[in-house]
N, C-alpha and C positions, 0 to 999 in steps of 0.2 A: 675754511672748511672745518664742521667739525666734525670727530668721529667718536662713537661710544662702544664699548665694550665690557664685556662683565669683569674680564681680566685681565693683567697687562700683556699678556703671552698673545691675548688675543688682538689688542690693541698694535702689538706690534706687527701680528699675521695683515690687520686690516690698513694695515701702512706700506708695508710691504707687496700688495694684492694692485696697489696703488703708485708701482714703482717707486718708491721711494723705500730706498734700501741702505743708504746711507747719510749720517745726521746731514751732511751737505746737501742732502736733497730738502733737508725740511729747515721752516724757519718757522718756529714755534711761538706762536702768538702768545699765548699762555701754555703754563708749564702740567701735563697732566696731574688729572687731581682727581678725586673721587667726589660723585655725586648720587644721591641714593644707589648705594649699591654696585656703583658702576664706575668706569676708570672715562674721564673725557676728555677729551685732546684737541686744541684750538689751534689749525696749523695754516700754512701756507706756502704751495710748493714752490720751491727756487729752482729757477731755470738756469743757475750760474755752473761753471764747474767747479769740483773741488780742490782748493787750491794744497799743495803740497808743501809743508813745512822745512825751511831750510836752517840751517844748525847752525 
């Protein structure tokens, strides 16, 4: 999936619009970048949970 946006704030609104509210939710094809004028973002949603880090 991709999504565009004019700005990252926005780019995060439209990610978030999209359940994905935390990085564990997204597996990032490519890393956002700008293109004419615009922020774009190449992702793909993970259905895993996220796992919690142990010390």
């Amino acid at each position: 999936m991709t999504i565009e946006a004019e700005t990252l704030v926005l780019l995060t609104e439209a990610l978030k619009k999209r359940g994905m509210r935390l990085l564990a939710d997204i597996n990032f094809i490519r890393a956002p970048y700008r293109r004419n004028h615009r922020w774009v973002c190449c992702i793909a949603q993970t259905t895993r949970k996220p796992r919690t880090l142990r010390a």
